[in-house]
Phi, psi and omega in degrees: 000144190230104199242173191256297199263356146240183165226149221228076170224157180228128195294165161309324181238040136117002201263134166253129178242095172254105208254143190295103184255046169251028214293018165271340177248016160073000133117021177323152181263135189227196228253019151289304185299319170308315208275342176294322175312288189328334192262350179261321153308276169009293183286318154347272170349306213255340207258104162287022358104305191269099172250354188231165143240140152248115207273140159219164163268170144268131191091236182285314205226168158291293187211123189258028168114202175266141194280104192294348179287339165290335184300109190101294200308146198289341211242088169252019171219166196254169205308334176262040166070031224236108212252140159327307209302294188303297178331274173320309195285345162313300167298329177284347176256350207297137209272024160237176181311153165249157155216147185251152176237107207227162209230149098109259180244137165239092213256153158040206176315351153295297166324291170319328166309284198295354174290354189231015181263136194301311180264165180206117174232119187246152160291132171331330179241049120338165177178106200240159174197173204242022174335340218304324195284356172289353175240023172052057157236135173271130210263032184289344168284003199250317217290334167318299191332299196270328181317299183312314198264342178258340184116159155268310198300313164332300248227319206287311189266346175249328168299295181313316185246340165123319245275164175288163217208080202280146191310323156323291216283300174330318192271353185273325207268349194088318185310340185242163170269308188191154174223125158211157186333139189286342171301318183284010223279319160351293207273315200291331197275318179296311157311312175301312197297309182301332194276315198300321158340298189295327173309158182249115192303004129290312186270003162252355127323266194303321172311325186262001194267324174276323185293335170302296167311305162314341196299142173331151167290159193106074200236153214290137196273152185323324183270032172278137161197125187355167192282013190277351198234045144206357191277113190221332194265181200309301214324311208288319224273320170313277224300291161004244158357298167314322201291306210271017191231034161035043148260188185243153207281180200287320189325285206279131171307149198253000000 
């Protein structure tokens, strides 16, 4: 398979390794990268071939969120129409194991990428954070996601204020499985996926589907999509402009 913003392999005993190829934009997510995941879970799905997946990034980060270069633009969906909306909610049902393998920043909808993956295995200088209100968006289409995997208090005090979510604090919080030293992060992910083998891939498909069901009420409402089909009020249209002109918005006091 041949993508512009990812890369694509399957290990010999059933492992899909899909790692995130923007790393100049730090693997933001733009409406190319929405519609290739998305056509790539599709097949994923469908490949009985396939018993595990791993999301990883390339370069500096894992996934630093929806690509704000995108914000304002007409093009709020990836080329098969494939929405923030559709990715999550694919990945959060998806019927084989996930691990987010994550490196560096897992930022806004990155963050969510791993919240929404069954395993989150991090490097010791991991960091995720819930930035959106610092660009005057509120990340309430995120937060069922994220709610499940961090606590509502937990979602409340990092949503609200922005602050980075260092890999310690992720792994006290739920949000993270396990941190370890980042040489090792590689052979412990590689450990899970063996562990994840021994289940018998009918009865982790029914495993995941009663956990799915089961899960709290509450799931991201039909109208989530990347911030270009929401930065719309003063705030976003400030806080935007800061991000891309490396100030601080008129809001916070000097």
């Amino acid at each position: 398979m041949q993508f512009e913003t990812l890369s694509f392999a399957l290990s010999p005993r059933g492992v899909a390794e899909i790692t995130f190829n923007r790393p100049e934009r730090g693997n933001a997510l733009n409406a190319g990268m929405l519609g290739e995941l998305h056509m790539l879970f599709g097949r994923i799905a469908e490949d009985e071939g396939v018993r595990v997946v791993t999301l990883a990034g390339n370069g500096k980060h894992f996934c630093a969120g929806a690509d704000l270069t995108d914000a304002g633009r007409s093009e709020t969906a990836g080329p098969a129409g494939a929405t923030l909306h559709d990715v999550l909610q694919t990945l959060e049902s998806f019927s084989k194991p996930t691990i987010a393998v994550v490196h560096g920043g897992a930022i806004g909808a990155g963050a969510a990428i791993a919240a929404c993956c069954d395993i989150v295995m991090a490097g010791s200088g991991a960091f995720f954070s819930i930035p959106e209100v610092r660009v005057g968006i509120a990340p309430v289409r995120l937060a069922p996601l994220l709610i499940r995997a961090m606590g509502h208090r937990n979602f409340r005090r990092y949503a609200m204020t922005g602050e980075r979510i260092d890999a310690d604090e992720a792994l006290r919080i739920g949000l993270v499985h396990a941190v370890c030293p980042g040489d090792l992060l590689s052979s412990a992910v590689a450990d899970v996926a063996d562990a994840l083998l021994h289940g018998a891939p009918m009865a982790i498909r029914q495993l995941k589907s009663a956990c799915v069901s089961l899960a709290p009420s509450g799931s991201p409402p039909a109208s989530l999509d990347q911030p270009a089909g929401i930065a719309k009020s003063a705030e976003a249209i400030e806080g935007i402009a800061a991000f891309r002109e490396k100030r601080k918005p008129k809001w916070y006091p000097q």
